[in-house]
N, C-alpha and C positions, 0 to 999 in steps of 0.2 A: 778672382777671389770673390767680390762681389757675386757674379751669378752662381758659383758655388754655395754661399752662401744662401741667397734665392733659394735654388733648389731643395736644399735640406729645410729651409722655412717650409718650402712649398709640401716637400715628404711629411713630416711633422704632422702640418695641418691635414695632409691626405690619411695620415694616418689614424688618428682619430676619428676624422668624419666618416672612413668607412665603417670603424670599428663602431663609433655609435651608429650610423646607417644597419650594420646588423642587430645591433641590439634593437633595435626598436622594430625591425621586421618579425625579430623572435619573440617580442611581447606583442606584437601587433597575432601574431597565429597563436600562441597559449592564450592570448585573454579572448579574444572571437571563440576562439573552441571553448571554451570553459564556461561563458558567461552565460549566465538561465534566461532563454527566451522572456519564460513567464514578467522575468524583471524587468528586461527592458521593457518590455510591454507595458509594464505598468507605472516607467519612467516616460517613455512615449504619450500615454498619458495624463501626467500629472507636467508635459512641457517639460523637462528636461533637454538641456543645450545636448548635443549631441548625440542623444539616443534615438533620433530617429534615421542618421546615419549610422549606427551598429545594426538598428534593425534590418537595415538593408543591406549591410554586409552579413550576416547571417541569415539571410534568406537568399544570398545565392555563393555558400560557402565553398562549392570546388572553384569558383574563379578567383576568392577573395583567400584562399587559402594558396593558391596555385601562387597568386603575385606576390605575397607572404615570403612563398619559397625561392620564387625568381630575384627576389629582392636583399636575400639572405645567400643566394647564389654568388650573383655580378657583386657582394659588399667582399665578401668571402675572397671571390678572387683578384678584384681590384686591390683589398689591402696586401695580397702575397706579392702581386704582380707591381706598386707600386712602393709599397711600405716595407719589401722587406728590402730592396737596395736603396731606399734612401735612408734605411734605419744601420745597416750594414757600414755604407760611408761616413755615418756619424758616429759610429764607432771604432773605427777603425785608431783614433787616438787612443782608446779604451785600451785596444791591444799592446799599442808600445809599451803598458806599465809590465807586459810580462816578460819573464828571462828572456833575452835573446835565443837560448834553446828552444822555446816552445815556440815561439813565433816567427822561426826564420822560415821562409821560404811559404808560410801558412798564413802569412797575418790575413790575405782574404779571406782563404777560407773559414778561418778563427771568426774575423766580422760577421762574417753571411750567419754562421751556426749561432753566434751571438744574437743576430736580429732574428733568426727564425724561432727562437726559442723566447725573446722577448715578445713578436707578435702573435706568437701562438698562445702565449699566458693572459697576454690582452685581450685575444680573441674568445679565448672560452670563458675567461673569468668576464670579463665587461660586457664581451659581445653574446653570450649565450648563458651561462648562469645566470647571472644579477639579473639581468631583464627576462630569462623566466620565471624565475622567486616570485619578482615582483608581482607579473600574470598573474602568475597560480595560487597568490595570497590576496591580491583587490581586482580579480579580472572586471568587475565592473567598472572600477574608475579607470583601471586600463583603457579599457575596451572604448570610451567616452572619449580619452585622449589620443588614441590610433584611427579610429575607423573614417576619419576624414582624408587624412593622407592615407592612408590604405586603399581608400574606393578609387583616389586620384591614381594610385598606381596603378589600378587593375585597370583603368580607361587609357592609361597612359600606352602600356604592354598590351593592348587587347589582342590584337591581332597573333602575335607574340604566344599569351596564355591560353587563347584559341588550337592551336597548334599542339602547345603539350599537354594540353589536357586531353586532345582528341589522339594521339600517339599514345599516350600513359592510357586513356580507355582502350584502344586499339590491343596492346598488348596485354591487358588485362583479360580481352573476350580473346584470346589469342591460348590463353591458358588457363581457358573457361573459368574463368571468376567474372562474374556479374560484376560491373561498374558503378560507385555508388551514383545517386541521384541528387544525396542533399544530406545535409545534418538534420535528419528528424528525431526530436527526444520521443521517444515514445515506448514507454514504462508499462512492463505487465504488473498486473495485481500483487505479487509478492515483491515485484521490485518498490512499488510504490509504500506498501506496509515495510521494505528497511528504510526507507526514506523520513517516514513518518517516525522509526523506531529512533534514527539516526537524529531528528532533530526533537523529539524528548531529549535523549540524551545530552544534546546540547541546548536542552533549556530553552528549547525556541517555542515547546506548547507544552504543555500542560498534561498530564499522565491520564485526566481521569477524558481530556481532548482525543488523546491517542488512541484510547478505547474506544470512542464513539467512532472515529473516523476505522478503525479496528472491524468496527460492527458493519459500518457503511459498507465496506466491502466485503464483509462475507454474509452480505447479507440477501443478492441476488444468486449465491447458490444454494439458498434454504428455502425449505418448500411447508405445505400448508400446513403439511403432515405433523414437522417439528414443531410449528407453533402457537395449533390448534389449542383450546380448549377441548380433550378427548372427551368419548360418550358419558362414559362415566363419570363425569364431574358436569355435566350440563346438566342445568337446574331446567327442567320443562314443565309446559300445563297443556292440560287437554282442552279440545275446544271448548268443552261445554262447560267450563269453568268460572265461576262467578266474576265479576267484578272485583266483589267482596275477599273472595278466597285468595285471588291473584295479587293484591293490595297487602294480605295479611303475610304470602309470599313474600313479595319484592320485601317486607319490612326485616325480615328475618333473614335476608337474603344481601349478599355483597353483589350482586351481580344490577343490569338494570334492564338485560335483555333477557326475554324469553320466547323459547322456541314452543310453537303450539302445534300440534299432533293430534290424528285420527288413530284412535286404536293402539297405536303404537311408537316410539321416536323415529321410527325407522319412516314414516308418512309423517312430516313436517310439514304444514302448509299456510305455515305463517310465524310472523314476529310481533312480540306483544313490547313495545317502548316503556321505562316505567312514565315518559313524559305522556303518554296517552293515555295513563292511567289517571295521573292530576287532572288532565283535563275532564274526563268521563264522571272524576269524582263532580265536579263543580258544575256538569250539567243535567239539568232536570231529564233530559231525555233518553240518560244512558241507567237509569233505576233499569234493573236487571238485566242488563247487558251481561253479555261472556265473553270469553278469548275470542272466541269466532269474530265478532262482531268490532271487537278492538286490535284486530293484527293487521298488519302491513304484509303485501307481496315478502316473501326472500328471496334471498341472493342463493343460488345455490355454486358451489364449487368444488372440482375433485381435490382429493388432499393432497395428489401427484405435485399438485401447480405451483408456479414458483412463487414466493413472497412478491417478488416485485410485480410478476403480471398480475395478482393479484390487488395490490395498492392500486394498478390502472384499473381494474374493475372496479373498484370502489369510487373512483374519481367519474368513471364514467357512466355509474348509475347510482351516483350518491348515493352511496351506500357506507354506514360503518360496519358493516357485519355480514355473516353470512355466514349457510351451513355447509359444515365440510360434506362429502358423500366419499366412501370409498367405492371399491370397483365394480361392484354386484350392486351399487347402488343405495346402498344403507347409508344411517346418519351414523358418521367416524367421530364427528364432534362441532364444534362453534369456534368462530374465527372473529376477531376484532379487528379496530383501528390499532386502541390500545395495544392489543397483543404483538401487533407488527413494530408500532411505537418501542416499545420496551427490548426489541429486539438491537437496537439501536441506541439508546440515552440507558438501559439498564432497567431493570424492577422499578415499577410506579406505583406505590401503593397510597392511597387516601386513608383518610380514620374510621373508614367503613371496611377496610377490608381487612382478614384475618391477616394475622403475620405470618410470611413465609419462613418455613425452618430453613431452608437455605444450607450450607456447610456449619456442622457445629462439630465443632474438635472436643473429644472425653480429655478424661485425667491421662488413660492409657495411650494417645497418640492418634488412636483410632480415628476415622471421623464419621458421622452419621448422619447422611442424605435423603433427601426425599424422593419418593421412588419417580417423580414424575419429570425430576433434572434429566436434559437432554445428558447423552454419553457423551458429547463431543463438549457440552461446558463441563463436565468432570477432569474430562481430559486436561483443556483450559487449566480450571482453577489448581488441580492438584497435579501438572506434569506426567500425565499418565497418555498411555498407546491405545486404548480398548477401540475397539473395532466390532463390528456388526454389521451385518447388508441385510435384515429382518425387522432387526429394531433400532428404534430411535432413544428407548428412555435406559435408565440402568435399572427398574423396575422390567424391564424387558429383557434388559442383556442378562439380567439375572435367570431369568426363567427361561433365557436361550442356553444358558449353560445345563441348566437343571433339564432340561427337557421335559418337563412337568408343572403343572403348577403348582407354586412355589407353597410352604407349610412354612408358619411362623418358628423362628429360628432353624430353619434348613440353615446350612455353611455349604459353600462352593468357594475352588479355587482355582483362578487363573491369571495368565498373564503377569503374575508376581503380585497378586491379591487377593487376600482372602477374604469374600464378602457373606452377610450372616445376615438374614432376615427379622430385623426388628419389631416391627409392627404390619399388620394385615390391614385392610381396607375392604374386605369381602377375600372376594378372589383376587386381588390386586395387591401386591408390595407397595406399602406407602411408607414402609423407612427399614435403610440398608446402611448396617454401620460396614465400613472396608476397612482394613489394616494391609497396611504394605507388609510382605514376606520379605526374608533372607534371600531367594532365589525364584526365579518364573518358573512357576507350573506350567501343564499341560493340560488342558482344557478337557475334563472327565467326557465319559460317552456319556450319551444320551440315558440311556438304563443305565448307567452307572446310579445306584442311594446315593441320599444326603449321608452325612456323614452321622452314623445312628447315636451319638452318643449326643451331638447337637440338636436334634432333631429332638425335642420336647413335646 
């Protein structure tokens, strides 16, 4: 009686400790897998008790994962192979309360199905839900309270985890799958912008954060072309241009650089500062000086070139500026610091500078752009498709459509828009009001007219 007794004490306690021995091996592998390097690292740290053992079980995850599984294994089958006949014997009283019909000649087997269905309810509710909830809702303070007895298992098993983890690769090249090497998080560029989107949404930065960070990365696939200052809007002087004149310039002028030229923009051979102008004023030496005599070397640059290798050019010949050249060699336009800046933090304007018209929405819904907006921030700001491999502006994509140059109030429609030339600038569209259509057109031929009745 007594050792009977023993025994089912003994079952009891077996029984539980396996079943929590599996739970803790199953939030021991959900919180390691789950938990963000970058964090521990930055609990590593800041001294954190315990994070310098997660970092090292995550830095060699098939063994620390492997003992994980071996450990949720032998809990798995020690609690069937011990817990369900001592759970079976303690119920077998259980069974007497039924008719004598149901339990004659079955009360074992009644017991046994009784305990397999009791340990199997402990097993997945205790031993495999709840402790992975738990993971997958605080894997870091998980991971803080596993990974010590975790590393102990996998020194403990080594030889053991060496074995299946070299069978488990073995089979894998076996049915040509490549074996992995390690848990590397390593996030392409659109993974990391849902990342970015995902923690706006939960309030962890700041929307106008998300834009910049937004910019940062699309910011090494933009090129000089897109964020030039074009020909036509660069303010220049020729060399032989006074002191006096350049002074009266700069005053009248938003800009503070100037490109100085022979003959024509196309032969640029220098940069006029307007700080080398203050100085010039205030010394007796420079009475009749000209641009010649007060330019700086430039920088010159193709417009092909990417924003970023450009930034290194400027670091590496301190430079803020520089003239673009297209491919035959001409001057395409002027390049800043600023301009790269703003591609990034958004529009920076001082109380020197004209105010950009930017998107202005009519009474009629329409809205009215300036011809010199990239198509790709149109796209952006108002949910649109538009595409081009010519051009970069919608002053351009317009007169890709038209095939001509563009006459004040032409209309063209495409792509489910129909856009109408507001204002001229010479040759140039400098404002395109668009209206979304009912349905996408078809992109007109090239001789196809403007539409003669818009057409003023």
């Amino acid at each position: 009686m007594e050792n009977t007794l023993v025994a089912d004490l003994f079952g009891i306690l077996a029984i539980g400790l396996f079943v929590l021995s599996n739970g803790f091996f199953v939030a021991a592998e959900f919180s390691l897998v789950s938990v963000r390097r970058t964090r521990i690292a930055e609990l590593v740290a800041r001294g954190q008790a315990g994070a310098e053992a997660v970092q090292k079980a995550i830095e060699n995850p098939d063994r620390v994962i492997a003992a994980t599984q071996l450990g949720i294994t032998l809990s798995s089958l020690a609690l069937g192979w011990i817990g369900e006949p001592a759970l079976s014997h303690l119920l077998e009283p259980v069974v007497l309360l039924f008719p004598p019909v149901v339990r004659s000649g079955i009360s074992h087997s009644l017991s046994a199905a009784l305990a397999f269905a009791l340990i199997t309810f402990l097993h997945v509710v205790v031993g495999e839900l709840a402790p992975k909830s738990i993971a997958l809702q605080d894997p870091e303070r998980t991971s803080l309270v596993v990974s010590r007895p975790t590393l102990f298992t996998e020194r403990l098993f080594k030889p053991a985890i060496w074995v299946l983890n070299g069978t488990g690769n073995a089979l894998l090249r076996l049915v040509g799958v490549q074996p992995a090497s390690g848990h590397h998080l390593v996030h392409s560029v659109e993974e990391l912008k849902m990342l970015v989107d995902a923690s706006t949404e939960g309030g962890v930065m700041q929307a106008s954060e998300s834009e910049m960070l937004h910019a940062v990365f699309d910011f090494g696939e933009m090129i000089v072309r897109q964020v030039m200052v074009p020909r036509t809007e660069v303010t220049a002087v020729e060399a032989d241009t006074s002191l006096e004149e350049i002074i009266g310039l700069a005053t009248e002028s938003t800009y503070t650089k100037f490109p100085v030229y022979e003959d024509n923009l196309d032969q640029v051979i220098g940069i006029v500062h307007v700080k080398d102008l203050l100085k010039a004023m205030q010394s007796p030496d420079c009475q009749g000086c000209t641009a010649r005599g007060l330019m700086r070397e430039p920088l010159f640059v193709p417009e092909t070139l990417s924003v970023s290798a450009l930034l290194r050019r400027f670091r590496d010949h301190r430079q803020h500026s520089a003239i673009v050249l297209d491919e035959f060699g001409g001057t395409a336009g002027l390049v800043t610091l600023e301009d790269l800046m703003e591609e990034i933090v958004g529009e920076v304007s001082d109380m020197f500078d004209a105010a950009a018209p930017g998107f202005e929405t009519l009474p009629d819904g329409s809205i009215l752009i300036d011809g010199l907006t990239l198509i790709e921030e149109v796209n952006e700001v108002l949910g649109l498709e538009l595409a081009d491999d010519y051009y970069d502006t919608i002053a351009g994509y317009v007169m890709g459509l038209l095939g001509r140059i563009p006459r004040l109030h032409d209309v063209v429609e495409a792509d489910g828009v129909r856009f109408r030339v507001e204002e001229m600038d010479r040759l140039r569209v400098a404002r395109v009001k668009l209206t979304r259509l009912e349905a996408p057109t078809r992109r007109p031929s090239p001789d196809a007219p403007a539409d003669p009745q818009a057409a003023e």
